[in-house]
N, C-alpha and C positions, 0 to 999 in steps of 0.2 A: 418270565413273569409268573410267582404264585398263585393258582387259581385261587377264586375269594374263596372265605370258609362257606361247609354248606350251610344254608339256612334249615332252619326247622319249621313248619306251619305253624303261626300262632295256633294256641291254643282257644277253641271256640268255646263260651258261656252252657251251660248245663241248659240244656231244654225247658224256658220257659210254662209257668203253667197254661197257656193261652197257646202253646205250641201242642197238637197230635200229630204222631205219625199218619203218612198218607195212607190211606186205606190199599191193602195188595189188591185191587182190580184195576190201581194205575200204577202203583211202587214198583222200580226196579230197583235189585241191590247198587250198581252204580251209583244212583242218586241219596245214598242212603243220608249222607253226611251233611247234605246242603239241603234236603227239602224239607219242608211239614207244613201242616195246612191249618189252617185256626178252626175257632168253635162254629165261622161262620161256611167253613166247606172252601176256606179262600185259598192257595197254593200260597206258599211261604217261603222264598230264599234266602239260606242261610237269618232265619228268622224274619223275614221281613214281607208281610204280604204284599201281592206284587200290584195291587190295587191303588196300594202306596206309592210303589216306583212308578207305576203307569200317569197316576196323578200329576208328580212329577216333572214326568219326560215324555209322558204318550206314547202312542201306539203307531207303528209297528216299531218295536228296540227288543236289539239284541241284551242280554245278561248274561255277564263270563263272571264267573265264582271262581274269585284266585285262589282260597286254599286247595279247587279241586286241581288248577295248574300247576302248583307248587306241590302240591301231593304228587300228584304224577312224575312229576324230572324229578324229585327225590325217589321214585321208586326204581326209576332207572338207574340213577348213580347205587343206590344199594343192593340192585341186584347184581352188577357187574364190579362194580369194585372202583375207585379215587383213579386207579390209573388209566382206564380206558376215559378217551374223549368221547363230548358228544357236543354236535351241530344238529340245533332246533332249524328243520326245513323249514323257511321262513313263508314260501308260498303257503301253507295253509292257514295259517293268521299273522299278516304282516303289521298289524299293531302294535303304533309306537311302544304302547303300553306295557302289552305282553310281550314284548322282545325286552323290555328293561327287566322283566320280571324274572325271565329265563338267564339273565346276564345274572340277576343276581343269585343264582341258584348253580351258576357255575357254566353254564352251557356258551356255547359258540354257534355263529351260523352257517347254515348251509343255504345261499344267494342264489337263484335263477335267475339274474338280470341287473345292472348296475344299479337300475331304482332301489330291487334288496340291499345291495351295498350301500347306498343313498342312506338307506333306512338304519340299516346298523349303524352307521358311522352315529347318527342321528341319535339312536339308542344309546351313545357314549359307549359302544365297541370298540375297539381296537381293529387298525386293518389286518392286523395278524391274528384277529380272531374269527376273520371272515373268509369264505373259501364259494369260489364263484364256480358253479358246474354246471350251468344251463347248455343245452345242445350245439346252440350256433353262440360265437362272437363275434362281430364284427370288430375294425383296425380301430376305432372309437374306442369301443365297449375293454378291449384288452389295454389300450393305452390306459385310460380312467385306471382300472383293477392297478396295472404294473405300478401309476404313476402313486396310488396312496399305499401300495406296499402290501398287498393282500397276502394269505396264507398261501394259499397254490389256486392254482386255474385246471379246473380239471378239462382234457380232449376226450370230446365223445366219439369224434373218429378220426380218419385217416387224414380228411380235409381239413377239420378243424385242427388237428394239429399241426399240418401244412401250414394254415393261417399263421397259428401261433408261431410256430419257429420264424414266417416273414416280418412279421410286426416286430417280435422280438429282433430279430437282424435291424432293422428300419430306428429302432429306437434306440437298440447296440445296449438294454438292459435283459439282463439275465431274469428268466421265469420260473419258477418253479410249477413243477408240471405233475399232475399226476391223470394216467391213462385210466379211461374209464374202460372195464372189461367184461364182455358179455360171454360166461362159461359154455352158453350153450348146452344147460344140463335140463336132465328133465328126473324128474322126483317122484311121482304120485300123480297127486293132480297138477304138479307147479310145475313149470317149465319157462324157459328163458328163450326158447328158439323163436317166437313170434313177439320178442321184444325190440323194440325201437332204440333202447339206452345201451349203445358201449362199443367196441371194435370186436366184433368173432374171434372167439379165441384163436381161432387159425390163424387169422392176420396179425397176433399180436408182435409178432417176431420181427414182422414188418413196421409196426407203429414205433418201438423199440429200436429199431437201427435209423428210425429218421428221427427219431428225440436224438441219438448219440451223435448224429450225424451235423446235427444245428447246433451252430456254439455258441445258442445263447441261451438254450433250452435245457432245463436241469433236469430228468426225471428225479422227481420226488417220491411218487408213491403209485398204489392202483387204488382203482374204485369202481361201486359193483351198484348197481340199482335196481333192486330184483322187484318191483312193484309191489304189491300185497301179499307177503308172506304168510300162511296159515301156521306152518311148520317147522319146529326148531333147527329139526334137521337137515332141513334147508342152508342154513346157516353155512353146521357144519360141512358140507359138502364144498360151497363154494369157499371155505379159509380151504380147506386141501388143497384146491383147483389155485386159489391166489399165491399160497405158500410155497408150491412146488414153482410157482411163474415166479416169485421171489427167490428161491432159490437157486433157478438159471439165473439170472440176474445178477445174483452172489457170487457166481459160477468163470460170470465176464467183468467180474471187477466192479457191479454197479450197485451201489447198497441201496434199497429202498427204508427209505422213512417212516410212510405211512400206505396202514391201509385203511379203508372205509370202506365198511360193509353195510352203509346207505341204511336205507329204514325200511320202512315195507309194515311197523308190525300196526295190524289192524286193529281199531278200535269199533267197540261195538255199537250200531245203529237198527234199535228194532228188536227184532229176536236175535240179529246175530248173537256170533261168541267174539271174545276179544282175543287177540294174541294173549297167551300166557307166560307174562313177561319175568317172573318168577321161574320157570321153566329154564329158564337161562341164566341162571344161579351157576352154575358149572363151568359156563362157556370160558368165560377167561384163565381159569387155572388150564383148564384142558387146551385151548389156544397158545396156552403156554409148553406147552408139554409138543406140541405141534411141531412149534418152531425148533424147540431142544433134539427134536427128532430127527428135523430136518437140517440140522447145523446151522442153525442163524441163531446169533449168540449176539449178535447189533442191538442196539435199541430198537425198536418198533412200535410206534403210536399206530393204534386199534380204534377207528372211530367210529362210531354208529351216530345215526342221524335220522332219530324220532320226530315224528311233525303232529299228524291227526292222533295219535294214539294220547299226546299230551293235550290235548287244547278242544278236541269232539265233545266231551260228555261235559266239559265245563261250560259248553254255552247255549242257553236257553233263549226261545224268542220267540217274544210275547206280543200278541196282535189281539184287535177285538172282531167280532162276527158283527158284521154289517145287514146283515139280510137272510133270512130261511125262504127257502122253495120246496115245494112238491112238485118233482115232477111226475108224476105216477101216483099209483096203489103204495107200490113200495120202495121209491126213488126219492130219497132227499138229498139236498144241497144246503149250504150256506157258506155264504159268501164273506170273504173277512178282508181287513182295511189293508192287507200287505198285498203279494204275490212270490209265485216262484221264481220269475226273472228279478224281483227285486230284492229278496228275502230269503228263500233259501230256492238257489237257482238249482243245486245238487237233484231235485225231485223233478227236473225237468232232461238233464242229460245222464243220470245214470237208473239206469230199467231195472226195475225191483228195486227201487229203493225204498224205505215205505216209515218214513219216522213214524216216533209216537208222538200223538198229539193229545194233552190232557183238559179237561172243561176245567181252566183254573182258577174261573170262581160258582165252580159248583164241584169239589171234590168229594161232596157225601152223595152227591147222587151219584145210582146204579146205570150204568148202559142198557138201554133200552131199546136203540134201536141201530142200524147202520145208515153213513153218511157220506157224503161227499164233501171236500171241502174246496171252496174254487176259490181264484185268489182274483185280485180287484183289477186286472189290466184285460183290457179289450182282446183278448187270445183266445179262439175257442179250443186249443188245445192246453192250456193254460190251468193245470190242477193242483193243488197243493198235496192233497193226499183223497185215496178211494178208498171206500168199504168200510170205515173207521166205523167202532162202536161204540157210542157216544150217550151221555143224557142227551132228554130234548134241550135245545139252542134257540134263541134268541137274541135280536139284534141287542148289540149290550154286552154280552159274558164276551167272557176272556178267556182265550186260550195261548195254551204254552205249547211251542211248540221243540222238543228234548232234543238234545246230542247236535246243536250246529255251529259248535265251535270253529269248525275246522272246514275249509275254502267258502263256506256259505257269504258270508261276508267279502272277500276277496276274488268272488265269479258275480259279486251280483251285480245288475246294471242297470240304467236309468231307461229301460223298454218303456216308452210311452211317456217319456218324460216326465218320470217319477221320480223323486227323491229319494236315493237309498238310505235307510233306517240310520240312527246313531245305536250307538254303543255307550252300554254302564257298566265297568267293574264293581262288583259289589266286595265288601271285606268281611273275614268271619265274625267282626262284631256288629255285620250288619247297615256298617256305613254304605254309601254308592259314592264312584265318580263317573264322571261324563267322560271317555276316554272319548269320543268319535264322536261331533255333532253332525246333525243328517247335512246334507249338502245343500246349496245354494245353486237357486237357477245363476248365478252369474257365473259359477266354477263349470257349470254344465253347457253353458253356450259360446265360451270364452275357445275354444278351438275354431269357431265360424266367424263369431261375431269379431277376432283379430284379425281375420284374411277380408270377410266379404263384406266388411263395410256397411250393411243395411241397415245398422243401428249402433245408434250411440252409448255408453254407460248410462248417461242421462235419463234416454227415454227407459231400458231395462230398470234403472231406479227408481223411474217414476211407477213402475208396474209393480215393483217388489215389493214398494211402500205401501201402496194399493191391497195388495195381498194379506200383508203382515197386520194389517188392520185386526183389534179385538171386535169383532161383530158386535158382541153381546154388550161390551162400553159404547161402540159405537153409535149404535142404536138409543142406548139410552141416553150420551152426550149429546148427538146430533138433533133430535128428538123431542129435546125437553122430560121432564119430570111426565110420569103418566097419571091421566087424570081421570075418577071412576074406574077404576079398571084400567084404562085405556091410555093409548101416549097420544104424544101430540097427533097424529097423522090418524083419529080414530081407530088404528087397527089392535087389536088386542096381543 
């Protein structure tokens, strides 16, 4: 099958005269393409003040700006060249949306779990464009993958590939298999030796003679999951390490297909630095040069598998401040209508993490002071962000909160029986769509309320109705017309 042609990013309209740039005490270049703030200090994506989108759709919603998605997987395909693959890690934004957008840009997935596979097919994937590598499978999870014909099933270890060869015998269908491989290398500051992902290279000899040894287990390829990469030459360390295990491999008559050299590259949150994906302009001529050296003259599909680096800086999420506190002389707070278990759960399990969060509708004011910002669920350990410096706040303003494209939306959860946020694509001329509406108490109690019985659809409907109620009609319907001032019930 032809990959599709690549697309190009529409081309966005000239900067409006109602459009300025953000003032640099919140500007980072990242966001250069997508933000500007009007004459009134309001934040703008991709021209659009978000006072607009909020109106809307309300508060708390995520905003993913597709030309910065499609900018990105194009910067990939043109730094490495048409013939290396690439699988969008689908765990960090598993949106229908954004997987369609990456299918049209050429790319393929990389699955943790048949639900990912679920979701490609769904995306109008191809099962030979889908490649399942999560740690464990169960004899379910492998039948499903075998029975729509996926790309390969990669073994993380010894066990797992034990599985795979029984299922495979049990079903008497041949697998395509590729061993996942941990080098064991240590670089600078990166090292593999205190990773959880692949078989030690010392054992691989052994993973290798029991794929040979199952007849219904095809080794296809290797694959490498070096977690957060900083450094190129990272890289090239382990294609050596895979090239030279490829070429024993060539050695005993077994040609491998493919290799995946997984993703890792970092995108920036905060002050970090981002991988310098440019930087890896060279890799593929030289990988080729590798293999020439190494006598492997076969085909070999080279895959890398980008995830947060494509989809982090394109999504913004926008909440409003509920509440200011003084605690102290010199301790402030306020409070705003999301949370970290609900909204961006990432600032509750990874330490130092520290977004930027902008007053995005007050962009001409200066920071004046520092702040706390605490998010709306009953947790007293429960922080959004600390020490921010901020204008003063008020219940009311808006804030944006940068760079949470990527797992914010797919860790977050309904802690306190909250509603997790919807989702807007916005487009570069400004359009929105509704890709994700916020959830429903009936999808969130529907794993209880089908075992235990305590309640019916009925009465949950009679509550929801209840709920969905417009206050503000309500009152005035319910009511009567108000007279003097006043409604029917005297109250003002």
């Amino acid at each position: 099958m032809k990959p599709p042609p690549e697309r190009t990013t529409p081309k966005k309209s000239p900067r409006s005269s109602r459009q300025q740039r953000v003032s640099s005490r919140y500007m980072r270049d990242r966001w250069e393409d997508f933000l500007s703030q009007d004459r009134r200090g309001m934040l703008m994506i991709e021209g659009v003040p978000v006072d607009h989108i909020i109106n809307k759709y309300g508060t708390p919603i995520y905003v993913y700006v597709e030309s910065e998605i499609r900018e990105r997987a194009q910067r990939f395909k043109k730094t490495f060249g048409p013939e290396i693959g690439f699988q969008f890690a689908v765990k960090c934004n598993s949106n229908l949306e954004i997987l369609r957008i990456l299918r049209e840009e050429g790319f393929e997935l990389d699955c943790s779990s048949v639900g990912e596979l679920i979701l490609g097919l769904l995306a109008d994937y191809k099962p030979k464009q889908l490649s399942l590598t999560n740690l464990y499978k169960n004899e379910q999870d492998l039948h499903f993958a075998v029975k729509i014909g996926v790309q390969s099933i990669t073994a993380d270890s010894l066990e797992d590939l034990e599985q795979i060869a029984q299922t495979a015998k049990k079903l008497k269908k041949h697998i395509d298999v590729a061993i996942r491989v941990n080098p064991m290398i240590e670089i600078g500051q990166y090292s593999t030796r205190g990773n959880k992902y692949g078989i030690p290279i010392g054992y691989i000899d052994r993973a290798i003679d029991l794929a040979l040894k199952s007849p219904f287990v095809d080794l296809h390829g290797f694959h490498f999951f070096g977690g957060y990469v900083h450094e190129t030459r990272v890289y090239k360390a382990v294609a050596r390490v895979m090239v030279k295990l490829i070429k024993r491999c060539l050695d005993r008559g077994i040609r491998i297909k493919t290799l995946s050299l997984g993703g890792g590259f970092p995108a920036a949150v905060g002050d970090e630095t981002a991988f310098p994906i440019e930087a890896m302009r060279d890799f593929t001529p030289w990988f080729h040069r590798l293999l020439e050296r190494n006598g492997i003259v076969h085909p070999l599909r080279l895959i890398f598998e980008p995830g947060k680096s494509i989809v982090l800086n394109a999504g913004i999420g926008l909440t409003k401040v509920v509440s200011r506190k003084r605690l102290g002389l010199k301790k402030r707070m306020v409070v705003v209508d999301s949370s970290a278990y609900n909204f961006v759960p990432d600032a509750l399990v990874q330490e130092g993490l520290h977004y930027d969060v902008l007053p995005a509708s007050k962009m001409n004011a200066p920071r004046i002071h520092s702040l706390t910002i605490g998010g709306n669920t009953c947790d007293c350990w429960e922080i959004i962000s600390r020490d921010l410096h901020m204008p003063k706040l008020r219940a009311g303003d808006l804030l944006a909160i940068m760079d949470v494209g990527a797992y914010a939306q797919v860790m977050a959860s309904n802690f306190n029986t909250i509603k997790r946020a919807a989702i807007v694509l916005i487009h570069p001329d400004g359009t929105t769509k509704l890709i994700r509406r916020r959830d429903r108490y009936s999808e969130m109690f529907a794993p209880e309320l089908d075992v235990l019985k305590l309640a019916g659809p009925n009465e949950l409907e009679r509550y929801n109705n209840l709920y969905r109620v417009n206050v503000d009609k309500y009152w005035r319907g319910k009511h009567g017309k108000k007279k003097n001032g006043k409604n029917g019930n005297g109250i003002r």
